[in-house]
C-alpha positions as CSV (number, residue, x, y, z in Angstrom):
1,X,0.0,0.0,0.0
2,X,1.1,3.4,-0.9
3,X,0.2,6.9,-1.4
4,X,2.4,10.1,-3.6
5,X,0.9,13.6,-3.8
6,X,3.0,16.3,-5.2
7,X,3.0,19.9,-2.8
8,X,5.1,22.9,-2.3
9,X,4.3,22.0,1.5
10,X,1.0,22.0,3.4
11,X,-0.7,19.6,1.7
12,X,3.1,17.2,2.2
13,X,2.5,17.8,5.5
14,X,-0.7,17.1,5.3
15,X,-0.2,13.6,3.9
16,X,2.7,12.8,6.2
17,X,0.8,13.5,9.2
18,X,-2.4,10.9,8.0
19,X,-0.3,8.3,7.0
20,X,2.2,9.0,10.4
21,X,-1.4,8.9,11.9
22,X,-2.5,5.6,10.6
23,X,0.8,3.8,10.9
24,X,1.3,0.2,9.4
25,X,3.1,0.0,6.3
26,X,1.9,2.8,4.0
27,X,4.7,3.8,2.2
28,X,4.4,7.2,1.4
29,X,6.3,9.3,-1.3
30,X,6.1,12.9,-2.0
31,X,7.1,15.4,-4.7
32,X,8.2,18.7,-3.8
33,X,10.5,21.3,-6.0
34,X,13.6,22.6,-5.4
35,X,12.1,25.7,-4.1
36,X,9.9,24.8,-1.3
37,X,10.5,26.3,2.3
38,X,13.4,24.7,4.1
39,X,10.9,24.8,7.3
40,X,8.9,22.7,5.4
41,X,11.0,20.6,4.2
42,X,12.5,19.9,7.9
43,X,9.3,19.5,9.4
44,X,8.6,16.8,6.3
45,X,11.8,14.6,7.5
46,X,10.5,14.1,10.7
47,X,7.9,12.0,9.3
48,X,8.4,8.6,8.0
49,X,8.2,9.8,4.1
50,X,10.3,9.7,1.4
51,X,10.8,13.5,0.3
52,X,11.9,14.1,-3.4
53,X,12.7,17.5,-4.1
54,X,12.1,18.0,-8.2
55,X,12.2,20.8,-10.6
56,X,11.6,24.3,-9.7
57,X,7.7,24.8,-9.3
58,X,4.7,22.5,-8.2
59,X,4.0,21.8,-11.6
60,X,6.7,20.1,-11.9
61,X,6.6,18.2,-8.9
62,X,2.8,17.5,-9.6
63,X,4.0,15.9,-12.8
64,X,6.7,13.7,-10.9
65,X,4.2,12.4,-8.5
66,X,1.7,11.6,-11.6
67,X,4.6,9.9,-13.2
68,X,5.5,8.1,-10.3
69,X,1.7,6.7,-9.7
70,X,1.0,5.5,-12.7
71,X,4.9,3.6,-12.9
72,X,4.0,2.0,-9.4
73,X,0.5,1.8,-9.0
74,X,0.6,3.8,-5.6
75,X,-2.3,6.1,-5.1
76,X,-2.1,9.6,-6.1
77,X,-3.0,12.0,-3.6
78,X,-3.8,14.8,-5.4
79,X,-4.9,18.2,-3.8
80,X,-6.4,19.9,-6.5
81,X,-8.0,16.9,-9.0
82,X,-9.1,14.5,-5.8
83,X,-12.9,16.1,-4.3
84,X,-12.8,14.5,-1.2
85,X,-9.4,15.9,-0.7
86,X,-10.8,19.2,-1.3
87,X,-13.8,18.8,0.0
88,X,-11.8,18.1,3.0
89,X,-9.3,20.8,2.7
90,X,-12.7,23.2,2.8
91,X,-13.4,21.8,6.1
92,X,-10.1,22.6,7.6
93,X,-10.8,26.0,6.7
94,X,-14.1,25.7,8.7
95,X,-12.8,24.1,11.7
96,X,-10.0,26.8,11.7
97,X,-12.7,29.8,11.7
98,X,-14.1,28.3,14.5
99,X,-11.6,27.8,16.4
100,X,-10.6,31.2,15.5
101,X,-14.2,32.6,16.5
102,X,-13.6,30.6,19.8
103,X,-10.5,32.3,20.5
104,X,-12.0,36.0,20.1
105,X,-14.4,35.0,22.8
106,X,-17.0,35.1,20.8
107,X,-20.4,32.5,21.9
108,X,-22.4,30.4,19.4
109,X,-22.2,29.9,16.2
């Protein structure tokens, strides 16, 4: 079982946290160019990933990852073309305005 996605960082970070999260062996591989944040890149080592830094923009790392699924068969976790995965990134943004709301002190909804 394994997963790629391609990212400049959050949604990496994303990835490595689920499958870090689930444990077992889900090997997980992800695509990032040469020009993502070092932060991001340090935070993504601490994970047990497989970080490979290609080309200069997401595009190109997008492509890698394609590549890369459809050589191995891994699924492709892809931010933008997957709707759950956006569906779910929309609900992240939700969770963070309420927290957010929560934090002004403000009551209800």
């Amino acid at each position: 079982m394994g997963w790629v996605a391609a990212s400049a960082g959050n949604h990496a970070l994303g990835v490595a946290f689920a499958a870090a999260a689930l444990g077992g062996p889900i090997r997980v591989t992800l695509f990032v160019p040469t020009t993502a944040p070092r932060t991001k890149l340090e935070k993504l080592r601490t994970f047990p990933v497989e970080v490979r830094q290609v080309g200069n923009t997401y595009d190109d790392a997008h492509g890698a990852a394609q590549a890369f699924a459809k050589r191995t068969g891994v699924m492709l976790a892809d931010s933008v073309e997957d709707m759950l995965l956006a569906a779910g990134h929309g609900r992240g943004l939700r969770v963070g305005e309420a927290r957010d709301h929560h934090e002004r002190g403000a009551v209800g909804p």
